[in-house]
C-alpha positions in Angstrom: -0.2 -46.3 -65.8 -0.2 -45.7 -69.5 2.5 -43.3 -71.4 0.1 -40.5 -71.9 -1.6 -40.5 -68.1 2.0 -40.3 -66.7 2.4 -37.5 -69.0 0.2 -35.6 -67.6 0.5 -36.0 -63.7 4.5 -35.0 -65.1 2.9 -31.7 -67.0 1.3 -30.6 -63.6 3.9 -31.7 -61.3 5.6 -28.3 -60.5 2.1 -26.6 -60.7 1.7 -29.4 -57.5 5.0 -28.6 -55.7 4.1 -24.8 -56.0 0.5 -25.3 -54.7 2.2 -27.6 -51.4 4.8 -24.3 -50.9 2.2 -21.5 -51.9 4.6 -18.9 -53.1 2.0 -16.7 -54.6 4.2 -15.2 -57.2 5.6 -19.2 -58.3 1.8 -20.1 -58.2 0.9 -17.8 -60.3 4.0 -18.5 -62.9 3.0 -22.1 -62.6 -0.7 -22.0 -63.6 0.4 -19.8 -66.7 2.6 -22.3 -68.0 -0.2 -25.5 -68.0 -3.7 -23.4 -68.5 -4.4 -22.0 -72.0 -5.2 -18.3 -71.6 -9.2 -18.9 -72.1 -9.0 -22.0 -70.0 -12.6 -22.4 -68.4 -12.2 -23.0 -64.2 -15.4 -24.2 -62.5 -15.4 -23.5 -59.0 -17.8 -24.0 -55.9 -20.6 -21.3 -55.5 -19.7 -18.5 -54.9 -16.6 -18.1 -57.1 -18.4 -20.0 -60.5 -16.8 -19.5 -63.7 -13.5 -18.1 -64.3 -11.8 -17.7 -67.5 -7.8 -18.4 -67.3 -4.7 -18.5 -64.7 -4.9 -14.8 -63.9 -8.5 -14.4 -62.8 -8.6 -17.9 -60.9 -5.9 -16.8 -59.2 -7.2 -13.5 -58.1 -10.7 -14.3 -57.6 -10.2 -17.3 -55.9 -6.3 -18.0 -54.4 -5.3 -14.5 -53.7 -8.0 -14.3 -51.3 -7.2 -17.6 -49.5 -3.9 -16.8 -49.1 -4.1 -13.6 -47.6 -6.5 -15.2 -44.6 -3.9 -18.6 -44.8 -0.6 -17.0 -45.0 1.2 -20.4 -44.7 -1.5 -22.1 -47.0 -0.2 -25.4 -48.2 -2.4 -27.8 -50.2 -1.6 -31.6 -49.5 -2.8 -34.6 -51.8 -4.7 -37.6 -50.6 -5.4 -39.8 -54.5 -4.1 -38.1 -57.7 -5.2 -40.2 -60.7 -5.6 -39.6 -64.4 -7.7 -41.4 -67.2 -9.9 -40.7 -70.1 -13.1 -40.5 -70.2 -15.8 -42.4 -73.0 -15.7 -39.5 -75.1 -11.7 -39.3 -75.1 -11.3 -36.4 -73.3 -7.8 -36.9 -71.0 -8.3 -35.9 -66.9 -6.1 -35.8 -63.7 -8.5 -35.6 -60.5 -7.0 -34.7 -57.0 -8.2 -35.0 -53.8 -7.0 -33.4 -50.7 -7.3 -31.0 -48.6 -6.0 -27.1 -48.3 -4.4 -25.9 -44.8 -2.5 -23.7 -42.8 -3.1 -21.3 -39.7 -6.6 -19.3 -40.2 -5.6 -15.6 -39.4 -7.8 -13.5 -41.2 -11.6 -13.6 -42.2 -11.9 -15.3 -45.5 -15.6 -15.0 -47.2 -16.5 -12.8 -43.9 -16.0 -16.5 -42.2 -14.4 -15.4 -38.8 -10.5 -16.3 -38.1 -9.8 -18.3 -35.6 -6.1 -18.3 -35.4 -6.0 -21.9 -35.5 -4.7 -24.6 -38.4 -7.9 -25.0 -40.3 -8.4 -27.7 -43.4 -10.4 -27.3 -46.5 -11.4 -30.6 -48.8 -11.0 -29.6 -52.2 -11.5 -32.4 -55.4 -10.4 -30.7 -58.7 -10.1 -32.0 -61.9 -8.0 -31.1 -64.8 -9.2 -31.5 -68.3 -6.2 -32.1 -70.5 -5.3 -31.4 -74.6 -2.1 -31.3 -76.4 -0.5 -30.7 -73.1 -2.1 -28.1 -71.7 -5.1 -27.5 -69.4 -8.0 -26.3 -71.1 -10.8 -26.8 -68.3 -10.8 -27.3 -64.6 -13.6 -28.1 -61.8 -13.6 -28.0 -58.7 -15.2 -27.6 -55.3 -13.5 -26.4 -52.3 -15.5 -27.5 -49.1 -16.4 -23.8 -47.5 -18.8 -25.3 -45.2 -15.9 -27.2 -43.7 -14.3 -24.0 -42.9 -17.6 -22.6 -41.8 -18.0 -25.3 -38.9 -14.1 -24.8 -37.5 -15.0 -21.3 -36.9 -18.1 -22.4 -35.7 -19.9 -20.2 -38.1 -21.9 -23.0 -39.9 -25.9 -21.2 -40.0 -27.6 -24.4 -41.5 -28.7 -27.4 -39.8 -26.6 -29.6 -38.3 -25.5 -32.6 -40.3 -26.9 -36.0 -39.9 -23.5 -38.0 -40.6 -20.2 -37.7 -38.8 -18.3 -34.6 -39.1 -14.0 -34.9 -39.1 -11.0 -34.7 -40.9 -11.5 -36.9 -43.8 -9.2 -39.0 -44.0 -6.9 -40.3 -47.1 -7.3 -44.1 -48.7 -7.1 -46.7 -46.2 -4.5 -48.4 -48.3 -2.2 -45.2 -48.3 -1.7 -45.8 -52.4 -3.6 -42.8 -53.4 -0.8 -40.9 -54.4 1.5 -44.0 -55.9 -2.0 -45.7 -58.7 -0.9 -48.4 -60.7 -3.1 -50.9 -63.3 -2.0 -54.7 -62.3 -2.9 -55.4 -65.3 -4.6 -53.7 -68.9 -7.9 -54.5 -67.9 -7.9 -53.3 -64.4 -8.9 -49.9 -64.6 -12.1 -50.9 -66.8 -12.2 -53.8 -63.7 -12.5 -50.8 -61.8 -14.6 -48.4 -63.6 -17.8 -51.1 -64.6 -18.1 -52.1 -61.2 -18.8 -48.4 -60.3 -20.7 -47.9 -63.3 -22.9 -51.0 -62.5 -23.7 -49.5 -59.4 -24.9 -46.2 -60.6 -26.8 -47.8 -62.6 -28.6 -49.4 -59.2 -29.1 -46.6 -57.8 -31.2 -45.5 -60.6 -33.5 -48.2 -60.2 -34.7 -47.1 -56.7 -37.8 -45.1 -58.7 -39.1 -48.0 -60.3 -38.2 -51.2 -58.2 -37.5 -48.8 -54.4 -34.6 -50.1 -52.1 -34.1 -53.6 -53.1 -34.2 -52.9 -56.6 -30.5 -50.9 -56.2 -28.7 -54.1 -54.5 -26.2 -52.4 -52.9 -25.2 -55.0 -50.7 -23.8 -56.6 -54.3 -21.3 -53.4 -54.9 -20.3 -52.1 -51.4 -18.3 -53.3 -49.0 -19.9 -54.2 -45.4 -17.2 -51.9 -44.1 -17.6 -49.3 -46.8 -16.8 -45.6 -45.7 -19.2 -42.6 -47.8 -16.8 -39.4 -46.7 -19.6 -36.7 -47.8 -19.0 -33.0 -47.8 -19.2 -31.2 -44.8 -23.1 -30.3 -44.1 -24.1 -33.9 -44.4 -20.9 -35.9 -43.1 -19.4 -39.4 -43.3 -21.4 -42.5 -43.0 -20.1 -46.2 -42.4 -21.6 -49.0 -43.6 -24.2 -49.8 -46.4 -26.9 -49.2 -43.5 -24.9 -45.9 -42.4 -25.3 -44.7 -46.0 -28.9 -45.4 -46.1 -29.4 -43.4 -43.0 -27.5 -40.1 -42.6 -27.9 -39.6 -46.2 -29.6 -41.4 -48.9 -33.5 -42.1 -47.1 -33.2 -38.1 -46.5 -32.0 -37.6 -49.8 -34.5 -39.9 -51.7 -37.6 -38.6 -50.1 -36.8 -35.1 -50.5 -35.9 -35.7 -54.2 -37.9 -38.4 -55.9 -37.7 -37.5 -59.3 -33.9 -36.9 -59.2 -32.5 -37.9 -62.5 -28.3 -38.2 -63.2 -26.6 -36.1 -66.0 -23.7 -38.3 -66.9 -23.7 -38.0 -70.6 -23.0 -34.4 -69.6 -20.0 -35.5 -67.0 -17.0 -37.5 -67.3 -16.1 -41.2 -65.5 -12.2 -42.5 -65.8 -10.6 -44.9 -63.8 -6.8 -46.0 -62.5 -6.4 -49.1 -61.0 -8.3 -49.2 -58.2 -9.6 -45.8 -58.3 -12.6 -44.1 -60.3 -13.4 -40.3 -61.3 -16.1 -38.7 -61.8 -16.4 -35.1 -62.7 -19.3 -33.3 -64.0 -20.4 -29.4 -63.9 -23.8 -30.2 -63.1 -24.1 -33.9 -62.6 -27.7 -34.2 -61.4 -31.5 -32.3 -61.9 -33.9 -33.0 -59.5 -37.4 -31.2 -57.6 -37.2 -30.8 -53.8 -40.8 -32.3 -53.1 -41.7 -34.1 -50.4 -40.4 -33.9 -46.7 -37.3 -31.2 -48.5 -33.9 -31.7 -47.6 -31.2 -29.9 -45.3 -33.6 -28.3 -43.4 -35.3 -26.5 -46.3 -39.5 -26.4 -46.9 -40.3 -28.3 -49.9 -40.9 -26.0 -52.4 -40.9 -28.0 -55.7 -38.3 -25.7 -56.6 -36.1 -27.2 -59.7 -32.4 -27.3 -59.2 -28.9 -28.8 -60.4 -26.1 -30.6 -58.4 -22.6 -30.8 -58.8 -21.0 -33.9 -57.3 -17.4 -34.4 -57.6 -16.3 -37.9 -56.6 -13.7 -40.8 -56.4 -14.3 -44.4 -55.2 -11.9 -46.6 -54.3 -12.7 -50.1 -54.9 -11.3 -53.6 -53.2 -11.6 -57.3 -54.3 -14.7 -56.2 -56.6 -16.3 -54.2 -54.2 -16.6 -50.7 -53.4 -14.7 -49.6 -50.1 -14.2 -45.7 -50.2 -16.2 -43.2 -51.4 -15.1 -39.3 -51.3 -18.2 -37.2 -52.7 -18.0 -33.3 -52.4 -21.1 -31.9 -53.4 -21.8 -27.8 -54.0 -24.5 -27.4 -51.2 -24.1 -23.7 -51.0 -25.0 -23.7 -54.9 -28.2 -25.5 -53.8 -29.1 -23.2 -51.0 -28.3 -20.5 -53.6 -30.5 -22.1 -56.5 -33.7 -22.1 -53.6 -33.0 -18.8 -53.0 -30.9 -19.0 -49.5 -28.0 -16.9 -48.6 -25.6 -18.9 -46.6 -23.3 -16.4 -46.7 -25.6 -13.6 -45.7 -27.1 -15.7 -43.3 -24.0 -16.4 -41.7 -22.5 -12.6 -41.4 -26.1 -11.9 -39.5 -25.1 -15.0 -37.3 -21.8 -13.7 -36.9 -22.3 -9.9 -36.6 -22.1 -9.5 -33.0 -18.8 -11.8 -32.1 -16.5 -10.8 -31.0 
């Protein structure tokens, strides 16, 4: 790890310890002292943009924490890096828990522990935050309260679990050229998966990137897939032929990698049509929309083993004009 990446997992070290106790009142203090006051926070639909400590923290933690009263947020990889265009990150993943006593988002308690993925990234300049994204995974909570209204997902749905290797929370670069090691390999396989329009499924190769026992941990509405072949069939065939034309906005996101580990962060990352057969259930309606896809890979003797992706999907149902939410109170409305 260089000088200036330990510097700032240090900076937001006691904003982490307060976040793992959830004092409100210390959180609060905490997220004062490392955001600017016009600090930009992109969160999952339906929270969006929020603009400094105060309103992130009522709009989006007061909430939680008054239907999570023991709400603690644990940490599965915590990296840092910098991106091309020298802008300085910390990513986390993890996952938000605690008992699930009142209704949160009119998603019905339950009264038991309940977990919540969350990825957020931290955008870093002269020591303070100036930008966060994030996506907390609602539909996760949605399905332990078994209040999910969509279609059921094709790939497995659990508690995701942290990096088979247990380092996620202890990165280090062997060497000065691991992290880039790290980071093309990922980058070269992007770059496959771009070729599927012209070339179809040979033409990505992914058999040269990913592991034979790779794991893809997708959000909760699509699930985890194992295997190359797993991949392929719980959620990239489905995801191809609903979205053909799909085309990546990386120049407008942000790659960085730690030893073993890459980042990537973008708010959207992708534009694409749902044409064809459509996708999560929904008619095809040619209706444009943009994706945000927060993920970290975690890669192994030149190949890719882990893959956490966390992707908005109630920002697409809400871009094609369904109400999750809504959907789910009328699902709801009569339990008791």
């Amino acid at each position: 790890m260089n000088n200036i990446d330990a510097k700032h997992k240090a900076l937001l070290k006691p904003l982490r310890q307060a976040l793992y106790d959830f004092d409100p009142e210390q959180v609060l203090v905490e997220l004062k002292k490392v955001l600017i006051p016009d600090a930009l926070v992109h969160l999952a639909f339906p929270f969006e943009t929020m603009k400094g400590a105060e309103q992130f923290f009522d709009s989006a933690y007061s909430p939680l924490v008054k239907a999570i009263p023991d709400l603690e947020r644990r940490e599965t990889i915590v990296m840092a890096g910098s991106s091309d265009n020298g802008s300085h990150w910390v990513g986390f993943c993890g996952y938000y828990t605690g008992s699930f006593e009142q209704s949160w988002l009119d998603i019905p308690a339950t009264g038991h522990q309940v977990s919540m993925r969350f990825h957020e990234f931290y955008r870093i300049e002269n020591n303070k935050v100036i930008e966060i994204q994030a996506i907390w995974d609602i539909p996760e909570v949605m399905m332990q309260a078994n209040a999910w209204p969509m279609v059921p997902s094709l790939g497995r749905e659990w508690h995701v679990p942290a990096p088979a290797t247990q380092d996620g929370l202890t990165i280090e670069n062997l060497d000065d050229n691991h992290a880039t090691r790290s980071l093309a390999l990922v980058a070269d396989m992007l770059n496959g998966l771009g070729k599927f329009a012209t070339g179809g499924v040979e033409a990505m190769q992914l058999d040269k990137y990913w592991h034979k026992r790779c794991s893809w941990y997708g959000p909760s509405g699509i699930g985890t897939a194992r295997s190359v072949q797993g991949f392929r069939n719980w959620h990239q065939i489905p995801f191809l032929n609903a979205m053909p034309n799909r085309t990546s906005d990386v120049e407008q996101g942000y790659f960085f990698a730690e030893g073993e580990y890459v980042g990537f962060t973008a708010w959207p990352g992708m534009s694409m049509h749902i044409s064809d057969g459509g996708w999560l259930g929904i008619a095809p309606a040619n209706q444009k929309i943009t994706m945000r896809s927060l993920d970290f890979w975690r890669c192994e003797n030149g190949l890719i083993r882990e893959n956490w992706v966390l992707v908005d999907l109630l920002h697409v149902y809400h871009q094609l004009g369904v109400d999750v939410l809504a959907r789910m109170r009328e699902f709801n409305k009569a339990r008791r």
